[in-house]
PyMOL CGO cylinders between C-alpha atoms (Angstrom):
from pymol import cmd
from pymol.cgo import CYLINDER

trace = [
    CYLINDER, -14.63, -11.32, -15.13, -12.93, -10.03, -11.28, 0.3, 1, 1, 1, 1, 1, 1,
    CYLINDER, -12.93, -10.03, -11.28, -13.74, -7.10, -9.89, 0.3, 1, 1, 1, 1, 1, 1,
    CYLINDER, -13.74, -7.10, -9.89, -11.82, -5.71, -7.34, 0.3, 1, 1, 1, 1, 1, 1,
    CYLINDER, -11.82, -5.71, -7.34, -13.17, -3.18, -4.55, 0.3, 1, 1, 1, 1, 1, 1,
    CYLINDER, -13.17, -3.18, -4.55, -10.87, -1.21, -2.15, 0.3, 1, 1, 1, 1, 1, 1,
    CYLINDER, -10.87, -1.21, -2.15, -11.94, 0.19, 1.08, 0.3, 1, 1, 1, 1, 1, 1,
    CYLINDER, -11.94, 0.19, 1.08, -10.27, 1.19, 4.68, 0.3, 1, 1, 1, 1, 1, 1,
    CYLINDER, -10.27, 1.19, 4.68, -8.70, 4.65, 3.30, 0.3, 1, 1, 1, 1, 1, 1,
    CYLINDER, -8.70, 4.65, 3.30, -8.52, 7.70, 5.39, 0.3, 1, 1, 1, 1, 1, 1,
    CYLINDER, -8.52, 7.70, 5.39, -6.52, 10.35, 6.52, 0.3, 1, 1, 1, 1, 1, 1,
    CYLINDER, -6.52, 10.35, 6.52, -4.25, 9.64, 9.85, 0.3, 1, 1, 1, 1, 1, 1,
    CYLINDER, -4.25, 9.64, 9.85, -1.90, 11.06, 11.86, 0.3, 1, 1, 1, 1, 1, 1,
    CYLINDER, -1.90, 11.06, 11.86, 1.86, 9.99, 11.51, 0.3, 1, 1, 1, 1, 1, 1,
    CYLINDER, 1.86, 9.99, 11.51, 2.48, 7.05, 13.65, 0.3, 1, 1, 1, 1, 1, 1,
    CYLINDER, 2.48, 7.05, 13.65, -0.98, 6.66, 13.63, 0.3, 1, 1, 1, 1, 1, 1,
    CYLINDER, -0.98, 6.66, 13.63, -2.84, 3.40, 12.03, 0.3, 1, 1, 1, 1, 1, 1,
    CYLINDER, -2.84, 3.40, 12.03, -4.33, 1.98, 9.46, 0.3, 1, 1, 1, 1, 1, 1,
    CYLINDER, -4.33, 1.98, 9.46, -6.06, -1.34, 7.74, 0.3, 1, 1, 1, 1, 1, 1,
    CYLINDER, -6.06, -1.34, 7.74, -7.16, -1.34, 3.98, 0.3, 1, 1, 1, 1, 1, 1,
    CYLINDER, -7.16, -1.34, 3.98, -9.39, -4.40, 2.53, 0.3, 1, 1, 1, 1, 1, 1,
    CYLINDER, -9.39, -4.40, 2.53, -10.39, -5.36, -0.96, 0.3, 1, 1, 1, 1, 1, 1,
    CYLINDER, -10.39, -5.36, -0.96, -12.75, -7.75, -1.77, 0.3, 1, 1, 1, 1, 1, 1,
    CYLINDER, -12.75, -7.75, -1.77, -12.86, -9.54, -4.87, 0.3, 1, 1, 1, 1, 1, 1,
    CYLINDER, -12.86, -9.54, -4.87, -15.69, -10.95, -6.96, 0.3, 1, 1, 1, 1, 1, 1,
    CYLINDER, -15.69, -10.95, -6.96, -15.43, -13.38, -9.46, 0.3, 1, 1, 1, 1, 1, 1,
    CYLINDER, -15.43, -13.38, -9.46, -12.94, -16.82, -10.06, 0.3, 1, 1, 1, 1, 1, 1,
    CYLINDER, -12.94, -16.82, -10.06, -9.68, -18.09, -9.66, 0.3, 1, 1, 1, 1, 1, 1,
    CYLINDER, -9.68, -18.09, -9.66, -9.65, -15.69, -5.84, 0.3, 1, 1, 1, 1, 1, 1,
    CYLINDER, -9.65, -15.69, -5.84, -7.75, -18.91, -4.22, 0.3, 1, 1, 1, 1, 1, 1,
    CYLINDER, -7.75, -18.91, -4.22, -5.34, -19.87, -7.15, 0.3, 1, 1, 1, 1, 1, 1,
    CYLINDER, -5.34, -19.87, -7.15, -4.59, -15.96, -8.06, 0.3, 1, 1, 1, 1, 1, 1,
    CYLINDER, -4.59, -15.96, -8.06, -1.95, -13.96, -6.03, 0.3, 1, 1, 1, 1, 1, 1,
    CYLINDER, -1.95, -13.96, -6.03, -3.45, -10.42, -4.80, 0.3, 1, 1, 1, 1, 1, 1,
    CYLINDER, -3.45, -10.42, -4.80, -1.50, -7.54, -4.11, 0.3, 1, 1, 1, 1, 1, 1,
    CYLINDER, -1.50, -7.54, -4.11, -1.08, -3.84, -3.24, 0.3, 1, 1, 1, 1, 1, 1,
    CYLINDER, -1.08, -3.84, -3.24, 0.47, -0.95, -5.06, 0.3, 1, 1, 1, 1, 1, 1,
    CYLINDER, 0.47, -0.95, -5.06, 0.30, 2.41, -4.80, 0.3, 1, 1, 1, 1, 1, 1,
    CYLINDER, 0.30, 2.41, -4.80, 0.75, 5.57, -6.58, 0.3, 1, 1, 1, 1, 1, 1,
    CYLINDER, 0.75, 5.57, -6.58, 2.10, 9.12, -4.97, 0.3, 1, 1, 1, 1, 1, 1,
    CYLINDER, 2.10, 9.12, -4.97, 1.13, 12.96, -6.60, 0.3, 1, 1, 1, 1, 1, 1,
    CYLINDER, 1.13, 12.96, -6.60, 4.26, 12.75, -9.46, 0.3, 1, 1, 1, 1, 1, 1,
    CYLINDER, 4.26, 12.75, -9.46, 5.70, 9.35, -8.62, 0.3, 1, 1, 1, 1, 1, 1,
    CYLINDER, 5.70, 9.35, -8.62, 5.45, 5.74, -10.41, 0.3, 1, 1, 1, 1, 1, 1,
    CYLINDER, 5.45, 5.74, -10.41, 3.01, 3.39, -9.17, 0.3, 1, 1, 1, 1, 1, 1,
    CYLINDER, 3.01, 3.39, -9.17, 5.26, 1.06, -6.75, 0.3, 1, 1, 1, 1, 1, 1,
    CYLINDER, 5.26, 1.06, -6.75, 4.58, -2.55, -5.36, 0.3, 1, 1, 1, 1, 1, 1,
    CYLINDER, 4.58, -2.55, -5.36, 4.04, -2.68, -1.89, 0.3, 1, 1, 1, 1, 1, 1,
    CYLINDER, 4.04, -2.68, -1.89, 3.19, -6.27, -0.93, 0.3, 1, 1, 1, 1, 1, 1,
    CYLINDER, 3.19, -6.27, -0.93, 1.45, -9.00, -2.52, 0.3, 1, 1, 1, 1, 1, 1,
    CYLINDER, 1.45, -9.00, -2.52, -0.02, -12.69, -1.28, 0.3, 1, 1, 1, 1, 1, 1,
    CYLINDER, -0.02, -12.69, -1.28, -0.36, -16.21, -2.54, 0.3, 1, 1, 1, 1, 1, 1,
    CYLINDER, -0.36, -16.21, -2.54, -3.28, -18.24, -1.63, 0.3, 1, 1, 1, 1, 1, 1,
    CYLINDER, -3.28, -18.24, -1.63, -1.63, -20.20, 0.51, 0.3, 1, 1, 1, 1, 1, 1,
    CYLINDER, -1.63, -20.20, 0.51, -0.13, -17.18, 2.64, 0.3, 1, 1, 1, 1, 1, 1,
    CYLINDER, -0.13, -17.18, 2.64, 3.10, -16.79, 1.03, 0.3, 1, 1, 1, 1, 1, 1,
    CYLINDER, 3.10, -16.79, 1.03, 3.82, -13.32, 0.93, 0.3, 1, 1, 1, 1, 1, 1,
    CYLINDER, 3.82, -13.32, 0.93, 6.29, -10.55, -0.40, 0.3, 1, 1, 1, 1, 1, 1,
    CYLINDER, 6.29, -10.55, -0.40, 6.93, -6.96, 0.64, 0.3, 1, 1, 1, 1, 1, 1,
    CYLINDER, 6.93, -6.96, 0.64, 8.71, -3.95, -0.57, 0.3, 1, 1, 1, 1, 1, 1,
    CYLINDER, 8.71, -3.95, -0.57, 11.74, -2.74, 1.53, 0.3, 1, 1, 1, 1, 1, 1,
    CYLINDER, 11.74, -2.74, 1.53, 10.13, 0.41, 2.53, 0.3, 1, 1, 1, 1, 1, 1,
    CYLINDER, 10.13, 0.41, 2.53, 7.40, -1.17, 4.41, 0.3, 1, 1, 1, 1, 1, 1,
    CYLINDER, 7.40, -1.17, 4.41, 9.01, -4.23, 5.62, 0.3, 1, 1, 1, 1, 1, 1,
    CYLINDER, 9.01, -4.23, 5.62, 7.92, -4.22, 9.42, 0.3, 1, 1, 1, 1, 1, 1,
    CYLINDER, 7.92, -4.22, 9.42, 5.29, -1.97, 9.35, 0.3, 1, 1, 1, 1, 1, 1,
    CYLINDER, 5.29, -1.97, 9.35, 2.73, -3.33, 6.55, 0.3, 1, 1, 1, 1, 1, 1,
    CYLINDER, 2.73, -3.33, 6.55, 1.41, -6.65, 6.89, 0.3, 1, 1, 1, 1, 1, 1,
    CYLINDER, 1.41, -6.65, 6.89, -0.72, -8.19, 4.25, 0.3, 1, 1, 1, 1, 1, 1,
    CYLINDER, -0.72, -8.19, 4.25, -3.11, -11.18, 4.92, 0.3, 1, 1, 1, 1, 1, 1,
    CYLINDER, -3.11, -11.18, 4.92, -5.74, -12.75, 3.01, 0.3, 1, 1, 1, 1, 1, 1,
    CYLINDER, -5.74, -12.75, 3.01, -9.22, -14.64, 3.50, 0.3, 1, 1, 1, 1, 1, 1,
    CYLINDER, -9.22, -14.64, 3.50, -10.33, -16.68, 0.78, 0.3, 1, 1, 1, 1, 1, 1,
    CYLINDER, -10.33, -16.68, 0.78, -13.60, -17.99, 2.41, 0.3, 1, 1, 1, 1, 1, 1,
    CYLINDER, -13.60, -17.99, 2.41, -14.56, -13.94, 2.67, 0.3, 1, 1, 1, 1, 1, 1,
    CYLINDER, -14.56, -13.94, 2.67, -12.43, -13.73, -0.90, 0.3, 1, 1, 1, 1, 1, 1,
    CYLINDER, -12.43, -13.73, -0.90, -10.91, -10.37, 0.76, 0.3, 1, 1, 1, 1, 1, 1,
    CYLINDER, -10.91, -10.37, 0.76, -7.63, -9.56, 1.06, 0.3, 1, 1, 1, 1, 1, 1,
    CYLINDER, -7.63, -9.56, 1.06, -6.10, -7.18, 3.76, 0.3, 1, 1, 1, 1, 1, 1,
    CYLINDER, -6.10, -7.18, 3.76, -3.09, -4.03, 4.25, 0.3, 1, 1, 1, 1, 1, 1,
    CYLINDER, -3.09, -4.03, 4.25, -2.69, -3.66, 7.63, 0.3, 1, 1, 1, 1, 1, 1,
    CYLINDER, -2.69, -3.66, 7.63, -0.53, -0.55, 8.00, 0.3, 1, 1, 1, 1, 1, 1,
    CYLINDER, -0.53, -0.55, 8.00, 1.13, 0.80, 10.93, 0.3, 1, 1, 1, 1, 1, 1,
    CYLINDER, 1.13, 0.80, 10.93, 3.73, 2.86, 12.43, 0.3, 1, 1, 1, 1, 1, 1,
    CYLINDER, 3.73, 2.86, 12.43, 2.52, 5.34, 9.50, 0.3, 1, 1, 1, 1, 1, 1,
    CYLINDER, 2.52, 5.34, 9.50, 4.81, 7.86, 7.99, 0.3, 1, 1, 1, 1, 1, 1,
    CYLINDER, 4.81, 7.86, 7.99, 4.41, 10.93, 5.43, 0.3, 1, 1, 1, 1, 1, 1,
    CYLINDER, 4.41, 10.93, 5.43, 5.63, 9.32, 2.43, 0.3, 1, 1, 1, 1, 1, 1,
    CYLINDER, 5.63, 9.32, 2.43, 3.13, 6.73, 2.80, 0.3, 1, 1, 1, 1, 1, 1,
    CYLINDER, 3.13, 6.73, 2.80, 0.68, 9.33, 1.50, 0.3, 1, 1, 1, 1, 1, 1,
    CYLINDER, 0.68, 9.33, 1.50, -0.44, 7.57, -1.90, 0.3, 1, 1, 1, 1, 1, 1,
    CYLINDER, -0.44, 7.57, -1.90, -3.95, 6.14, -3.58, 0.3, 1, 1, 1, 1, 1, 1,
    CYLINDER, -3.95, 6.14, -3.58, -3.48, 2.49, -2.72, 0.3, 1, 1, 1, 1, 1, 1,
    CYLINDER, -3.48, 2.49, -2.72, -4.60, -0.40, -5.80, 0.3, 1, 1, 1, 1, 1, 1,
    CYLINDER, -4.60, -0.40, -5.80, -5.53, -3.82, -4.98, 0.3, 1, 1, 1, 1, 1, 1,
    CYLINDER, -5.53, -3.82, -4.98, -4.54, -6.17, -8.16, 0.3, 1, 1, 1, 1, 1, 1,
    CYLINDER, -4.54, -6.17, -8.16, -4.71, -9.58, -9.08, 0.3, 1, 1, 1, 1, 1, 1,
    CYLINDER, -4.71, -9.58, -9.08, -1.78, -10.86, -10.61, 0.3, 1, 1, 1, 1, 1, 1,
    CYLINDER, -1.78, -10.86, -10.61, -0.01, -14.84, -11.54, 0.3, 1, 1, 1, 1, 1, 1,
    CYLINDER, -0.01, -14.84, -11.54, 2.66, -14.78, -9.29, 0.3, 1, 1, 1, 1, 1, 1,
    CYLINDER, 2.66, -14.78, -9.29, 5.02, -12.99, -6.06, 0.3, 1, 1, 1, 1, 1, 1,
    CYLINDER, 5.02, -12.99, -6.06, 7.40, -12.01, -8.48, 0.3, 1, 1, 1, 1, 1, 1,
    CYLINDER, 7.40, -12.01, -8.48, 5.31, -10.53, -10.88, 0.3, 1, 1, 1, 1, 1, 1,
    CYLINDER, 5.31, -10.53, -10.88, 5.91, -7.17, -12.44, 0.3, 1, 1, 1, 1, 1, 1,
    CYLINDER, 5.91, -7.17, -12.44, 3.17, -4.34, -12.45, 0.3, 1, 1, 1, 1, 1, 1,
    CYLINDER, 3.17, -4.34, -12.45, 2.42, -5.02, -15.90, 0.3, 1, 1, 1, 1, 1, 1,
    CYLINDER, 2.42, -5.02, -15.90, 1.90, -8.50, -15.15, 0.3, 1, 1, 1, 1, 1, 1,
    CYLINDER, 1.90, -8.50, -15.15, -1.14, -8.02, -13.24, 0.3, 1, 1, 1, 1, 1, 1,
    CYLINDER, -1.14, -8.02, -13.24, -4.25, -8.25, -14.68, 0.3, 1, 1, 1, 1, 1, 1,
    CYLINDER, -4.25, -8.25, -14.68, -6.89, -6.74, -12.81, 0.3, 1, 1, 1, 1, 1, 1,
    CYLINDER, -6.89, -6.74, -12.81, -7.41, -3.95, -10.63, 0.3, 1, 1, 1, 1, 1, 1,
    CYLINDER, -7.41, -3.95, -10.63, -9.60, -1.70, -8.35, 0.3, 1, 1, 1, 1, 1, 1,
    CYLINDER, -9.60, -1.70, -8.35, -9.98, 1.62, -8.38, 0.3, 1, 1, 1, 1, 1, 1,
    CYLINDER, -9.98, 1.62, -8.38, -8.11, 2.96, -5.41, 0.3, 1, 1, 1, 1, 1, 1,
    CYLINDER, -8.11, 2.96, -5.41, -8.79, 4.28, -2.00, 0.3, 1, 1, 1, 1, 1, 1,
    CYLINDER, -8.79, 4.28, -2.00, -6.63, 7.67, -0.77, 0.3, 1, 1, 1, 1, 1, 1,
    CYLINDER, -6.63, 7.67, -0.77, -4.36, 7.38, 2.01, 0.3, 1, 1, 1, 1, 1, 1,
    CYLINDER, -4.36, 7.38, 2.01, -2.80, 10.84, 3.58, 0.3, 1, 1, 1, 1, 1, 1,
    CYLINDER, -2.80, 10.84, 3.58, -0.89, 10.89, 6.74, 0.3, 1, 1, 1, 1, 1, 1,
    CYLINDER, -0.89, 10.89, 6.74, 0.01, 14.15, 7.96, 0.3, 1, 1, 1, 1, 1, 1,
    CYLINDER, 0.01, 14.15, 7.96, 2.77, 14.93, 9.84, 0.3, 1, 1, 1, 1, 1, 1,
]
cmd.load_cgo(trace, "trace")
C-alpha cells in the first residue's frame, strides 16, 4: 500500500511565497512519478506539475516559472515550491502517485488528502 501525506499549506499574501511537501510511505517511491494537482471552489481538479525519479519533470502553462517541483527519494518526499503567488492559485493542493509525465488524472493511482492554499490579494 502508499500513503501519501501533504503538508506546507497556508494562507499568503499575493506575491508572497510558498513550499508544499509530501512524503510518501510505502514502495515503488523511486520508480513511480509523483505529482501535484489541485482543485479550486467550482473548478476541475487540474495538473500542476509532476516528477520522475530521475528529475525529469513537467509543468502546467499557468505555473511555468513560478512553481518548481523537486523530489528526494532518500527522504521519499517530494516538493512544490511556489512563488511569485497569485489569487487564482487559491486551491486544496493533492500530491499523487502516478506511471508516467504524461499521465492523465485518472491515471494516477494514489493520493493524499490535500493541504489548503489561499492567497489573498
Amino acid at each position: 500500500q502508499v500513503q501519501l501525506v501533504e503538508s506546507g499549506g497556508g494562507l499568503v499574501q499575493a506575491g508572497g511565497s510558498l513550499r508544499l511537501s509530501c512524503a510518501a510511505s510505502g514502495r515503488r517511491f523511486s520508480s513511480s512519478v509523483m505529482g501535484w494537482f489541485r482543485q479550486a471552489p467550482g473548478k476541475a481538479r487540474e495538473f500542476v506539475a509532476a516528477i520522475t525519479w530521475s528529475g525529469s519533470n513537467r509543468y502546467s502553462g499557468s505555473v511555468k516559472g513560478r512553481f518548481t517541483i523537486s523530489r528526494d527519494n532518500a527522504k521519499s518526499t517530494v516538493y512544490l515550491q511556489m512563488n511569485s503567488l497569485k489569487p487564482e492559485d487559491t486551491a486544496v493542493y493533492y500530491c499523487a502517485l502516478g506511471p508516467s509525465l504524461g499521465a492523465q488524472l485518472h491515471e494516477y493511482q494514489y493520493w493524499g488528502q490535500g493541504t489548503q492554499v489561499t492567497v489573498s490579494s
